[in-house]
C-alpha positions as a Markdown table, in Angstrom:
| # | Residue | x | y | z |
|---|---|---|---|---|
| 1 | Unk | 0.0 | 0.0 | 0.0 |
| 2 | Unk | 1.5 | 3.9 | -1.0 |
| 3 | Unk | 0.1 | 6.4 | 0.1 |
| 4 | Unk | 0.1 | 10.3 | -1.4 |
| 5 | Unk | 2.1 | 12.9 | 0.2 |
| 6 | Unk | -0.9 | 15.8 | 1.7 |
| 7 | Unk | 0.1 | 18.7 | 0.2 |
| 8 | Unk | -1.2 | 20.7 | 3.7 |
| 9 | Unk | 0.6 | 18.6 | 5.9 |
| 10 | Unk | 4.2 | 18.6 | 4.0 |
| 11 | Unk | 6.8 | 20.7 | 5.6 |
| 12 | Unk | 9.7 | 21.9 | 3.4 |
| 13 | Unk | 13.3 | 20.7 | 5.5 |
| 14 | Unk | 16.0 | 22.6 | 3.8 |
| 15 | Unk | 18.9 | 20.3 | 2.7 |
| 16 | Unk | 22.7 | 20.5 | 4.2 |
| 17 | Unk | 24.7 | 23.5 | 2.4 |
| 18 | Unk | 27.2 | 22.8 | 0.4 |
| 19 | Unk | 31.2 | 24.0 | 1.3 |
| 20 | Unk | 30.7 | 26.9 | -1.2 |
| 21 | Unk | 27.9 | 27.9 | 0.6 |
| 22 | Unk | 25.1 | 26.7 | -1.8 |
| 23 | Unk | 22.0 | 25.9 | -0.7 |
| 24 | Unk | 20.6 | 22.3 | -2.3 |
| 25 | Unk | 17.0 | 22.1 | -3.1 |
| 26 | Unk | 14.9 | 21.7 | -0.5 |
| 27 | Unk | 12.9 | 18.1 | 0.0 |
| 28 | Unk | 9.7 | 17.8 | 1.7 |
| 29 | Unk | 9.1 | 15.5 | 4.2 |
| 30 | Unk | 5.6 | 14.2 | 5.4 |
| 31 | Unk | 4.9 | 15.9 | 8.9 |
| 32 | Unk | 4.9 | 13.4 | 10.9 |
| 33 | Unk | 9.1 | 12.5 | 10.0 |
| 34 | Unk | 9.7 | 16.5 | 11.3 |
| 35 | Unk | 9.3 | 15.1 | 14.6 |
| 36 | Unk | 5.8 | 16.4 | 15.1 |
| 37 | Unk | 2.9 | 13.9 | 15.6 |
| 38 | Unk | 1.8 | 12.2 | 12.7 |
| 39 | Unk | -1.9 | 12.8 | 10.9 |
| 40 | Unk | -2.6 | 9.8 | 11.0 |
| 41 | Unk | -6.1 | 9.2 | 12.9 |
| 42 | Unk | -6.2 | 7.2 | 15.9 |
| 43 | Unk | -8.0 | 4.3 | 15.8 |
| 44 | Unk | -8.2 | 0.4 | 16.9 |
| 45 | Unk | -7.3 | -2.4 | 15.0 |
| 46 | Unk | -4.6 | -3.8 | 12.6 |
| 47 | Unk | -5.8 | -2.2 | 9.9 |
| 48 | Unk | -5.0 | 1.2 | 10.2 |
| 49 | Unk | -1.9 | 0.4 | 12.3 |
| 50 | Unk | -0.6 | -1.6 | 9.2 |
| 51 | Unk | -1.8 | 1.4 | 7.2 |
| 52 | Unk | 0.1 | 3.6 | 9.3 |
| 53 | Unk | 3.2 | 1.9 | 8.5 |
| 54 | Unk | 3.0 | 2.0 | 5.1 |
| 55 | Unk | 2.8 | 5.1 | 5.0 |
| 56 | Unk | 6.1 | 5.6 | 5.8 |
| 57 | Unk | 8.7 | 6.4 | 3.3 |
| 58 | Unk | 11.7 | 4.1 | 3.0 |
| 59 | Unk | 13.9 | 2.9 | 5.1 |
| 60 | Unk | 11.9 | 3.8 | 7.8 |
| 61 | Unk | 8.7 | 1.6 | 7.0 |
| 62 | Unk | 11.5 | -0.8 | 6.4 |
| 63 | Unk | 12.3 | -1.3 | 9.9 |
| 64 | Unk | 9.0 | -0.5 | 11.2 |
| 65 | Unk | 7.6 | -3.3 | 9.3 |
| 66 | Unk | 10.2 | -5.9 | 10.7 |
| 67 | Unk | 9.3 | -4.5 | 14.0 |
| 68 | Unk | 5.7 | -5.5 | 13.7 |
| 69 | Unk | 6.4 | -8.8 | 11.9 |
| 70 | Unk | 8.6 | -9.2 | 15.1 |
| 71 | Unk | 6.0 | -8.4 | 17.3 |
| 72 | Unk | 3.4 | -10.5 | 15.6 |
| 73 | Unk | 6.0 | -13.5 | 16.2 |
| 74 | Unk | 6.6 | -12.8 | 19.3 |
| 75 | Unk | 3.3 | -12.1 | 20.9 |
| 76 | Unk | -0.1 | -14.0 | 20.8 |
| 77 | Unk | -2.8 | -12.4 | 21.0 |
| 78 | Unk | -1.1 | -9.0 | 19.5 |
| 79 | Unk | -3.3 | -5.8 | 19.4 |
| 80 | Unk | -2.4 | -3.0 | 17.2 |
| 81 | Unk | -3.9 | 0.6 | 17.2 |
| 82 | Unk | -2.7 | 4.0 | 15.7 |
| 83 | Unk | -2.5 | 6.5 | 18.9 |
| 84 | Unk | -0.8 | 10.2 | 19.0 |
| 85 | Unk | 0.9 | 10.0 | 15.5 |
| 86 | Unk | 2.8 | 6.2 | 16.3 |
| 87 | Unk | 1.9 | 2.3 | 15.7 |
| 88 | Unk | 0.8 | 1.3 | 19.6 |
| 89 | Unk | 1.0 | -2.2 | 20.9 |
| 90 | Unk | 0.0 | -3.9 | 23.6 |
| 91 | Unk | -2.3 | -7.6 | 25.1 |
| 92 | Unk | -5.7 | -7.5 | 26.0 |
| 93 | Unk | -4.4 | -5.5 | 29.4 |
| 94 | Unk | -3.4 | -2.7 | 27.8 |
| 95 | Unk | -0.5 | -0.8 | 25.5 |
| 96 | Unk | 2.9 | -1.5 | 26.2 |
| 97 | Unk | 5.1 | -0.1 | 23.9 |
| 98 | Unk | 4.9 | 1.8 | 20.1 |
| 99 | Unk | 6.6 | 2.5 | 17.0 |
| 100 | Unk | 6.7 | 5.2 | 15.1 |
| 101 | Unk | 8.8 | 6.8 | 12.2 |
| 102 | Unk | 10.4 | 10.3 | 11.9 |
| 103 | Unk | 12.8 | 11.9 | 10.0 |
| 104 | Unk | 15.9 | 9.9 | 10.2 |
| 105 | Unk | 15.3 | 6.9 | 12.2 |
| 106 | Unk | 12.2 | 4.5 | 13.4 |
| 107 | Unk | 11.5 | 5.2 | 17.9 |
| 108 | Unk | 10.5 | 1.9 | 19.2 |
| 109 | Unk | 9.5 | 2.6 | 22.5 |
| 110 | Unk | 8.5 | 0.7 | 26.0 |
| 111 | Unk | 5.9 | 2.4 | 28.3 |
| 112 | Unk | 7.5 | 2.0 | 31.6 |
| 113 | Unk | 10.4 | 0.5 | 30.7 |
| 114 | Unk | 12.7 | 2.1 | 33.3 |
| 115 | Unk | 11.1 | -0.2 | 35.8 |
| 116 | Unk | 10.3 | -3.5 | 34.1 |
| 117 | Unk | 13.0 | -3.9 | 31.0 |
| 118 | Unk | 16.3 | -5.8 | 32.0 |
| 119 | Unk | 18.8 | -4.2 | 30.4 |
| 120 | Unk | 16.9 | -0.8 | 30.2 |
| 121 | Unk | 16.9 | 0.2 | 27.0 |
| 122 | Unk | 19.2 | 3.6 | 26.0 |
| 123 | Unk | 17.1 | 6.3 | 24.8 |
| 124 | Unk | 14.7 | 8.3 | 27.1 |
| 125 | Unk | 12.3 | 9.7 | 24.7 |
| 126 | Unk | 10.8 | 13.2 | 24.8 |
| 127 | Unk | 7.2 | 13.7 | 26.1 |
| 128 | Unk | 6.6 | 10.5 | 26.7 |
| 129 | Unk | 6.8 | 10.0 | 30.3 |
| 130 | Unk | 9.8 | 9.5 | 32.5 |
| 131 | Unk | 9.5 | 5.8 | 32.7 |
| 132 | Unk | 9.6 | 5.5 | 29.2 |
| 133 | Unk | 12.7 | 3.7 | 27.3 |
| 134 | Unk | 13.7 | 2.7 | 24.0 |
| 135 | Unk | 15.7 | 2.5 | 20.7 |
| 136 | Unk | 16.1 | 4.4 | 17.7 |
| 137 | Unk | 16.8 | 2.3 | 14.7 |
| 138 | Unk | 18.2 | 4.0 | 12.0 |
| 139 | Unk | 18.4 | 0.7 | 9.3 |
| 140 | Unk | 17.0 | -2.7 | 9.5 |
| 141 | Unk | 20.7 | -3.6 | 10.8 |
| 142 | Unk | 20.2 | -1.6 | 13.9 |
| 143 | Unk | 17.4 | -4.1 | 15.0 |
| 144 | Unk | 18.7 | -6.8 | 17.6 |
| 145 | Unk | 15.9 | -9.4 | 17.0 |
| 146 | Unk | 16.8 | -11.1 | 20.1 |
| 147 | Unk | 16.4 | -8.7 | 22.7 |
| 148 | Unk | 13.8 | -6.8 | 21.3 |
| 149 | Unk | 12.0 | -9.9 | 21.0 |
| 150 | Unk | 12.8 | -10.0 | 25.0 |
| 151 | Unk | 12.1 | -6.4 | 25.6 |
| 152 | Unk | 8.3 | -7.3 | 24.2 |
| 153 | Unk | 8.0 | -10.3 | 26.2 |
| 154 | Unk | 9.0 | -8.6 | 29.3 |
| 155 | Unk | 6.8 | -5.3 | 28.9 |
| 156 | Unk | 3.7 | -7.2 | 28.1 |
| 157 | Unk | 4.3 | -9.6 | 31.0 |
| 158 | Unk | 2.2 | -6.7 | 33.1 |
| 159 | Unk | -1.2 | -4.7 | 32.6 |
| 160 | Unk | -0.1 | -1.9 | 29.7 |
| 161 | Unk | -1.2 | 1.6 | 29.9 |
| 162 | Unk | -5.3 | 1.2 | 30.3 |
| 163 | Unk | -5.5 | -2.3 | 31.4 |
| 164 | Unk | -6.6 | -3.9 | 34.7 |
| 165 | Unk | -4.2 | -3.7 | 37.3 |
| 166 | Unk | -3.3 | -6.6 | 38.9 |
């Protein structure tokens, strides 16, 4: 599935100058890889998660794709849904961590993952709560399989965000 760049939600992102001080042509990136939340709607289901994902231009919907096949592998009983601009996952207790795409790399991130990932992932995201850890994966090569695959089992081994506690 492709979808057609929205001419009202493009932003222009001025290219590196040269070393003679020429200015390449500008590109135009879809909003949501400026780092700014994606248009895309929120809703429930795989549908418009998987739509959400091909949406993305390449390499990013690249490695967001081989996160959710990962996912999918990984967890029974997978839900998908498209919430604030990003790809959310989670079990029947609730979201548990996302994926989304921006302008030069692919944030897969784990709600609360401070307190329940073993290692704790690297990156502490921005407005996403303090608890909050992840990766950014720049290429497909950047994905460790194996302990993402663990990071997923151990996040969803607890009530998401909007579950039942326990």
């Amino acid at each position: 599935m492709t979808s057609k760049p929205n001419d009202t939600n493009d932003v222009p992102i001025p290219s590196l100058s040269t070393r003679a001080g020429e200015v390449a042509a500008s590109i135009l990136l879809p909003e949501g890889m400026t780092g700014r939340a994606s248009p895309a709607k929120a809703a429930v289901g795989d549908e418009p998660a998987l739509a959400y994902i091909a949406s993305l231009p390449q390499p990013q919907r690249g490695v967001a794709e081989a996160v959710d096949a990962l996912a999918a592998k990984t967890l029974p009983n997978l839900r998908r849904a498209v919430k604030w601009g990003m790809a959310y996952y989670g079990m029947d207790e609730g979201w548990c961590f996302s994926c989304g795409g921006f302008a030069e790399h692919v944030k897969l991130m784990f709600i609360n993952g401070v307190t329940l990932l073993d290692p704790v992932p690297p990156v502490t995201p921005v407005g996403m709560g303090k608890a909050t850890r992840g990766v950014e994966l720049r290429t497909l090569s950047d994905l460790d399989g194996g302990q993402v695959a663990a990071w997923m089992r151990q996040i969803t081994s607890v009530p998401g965000i909007g579950g039942k506690r326990r």
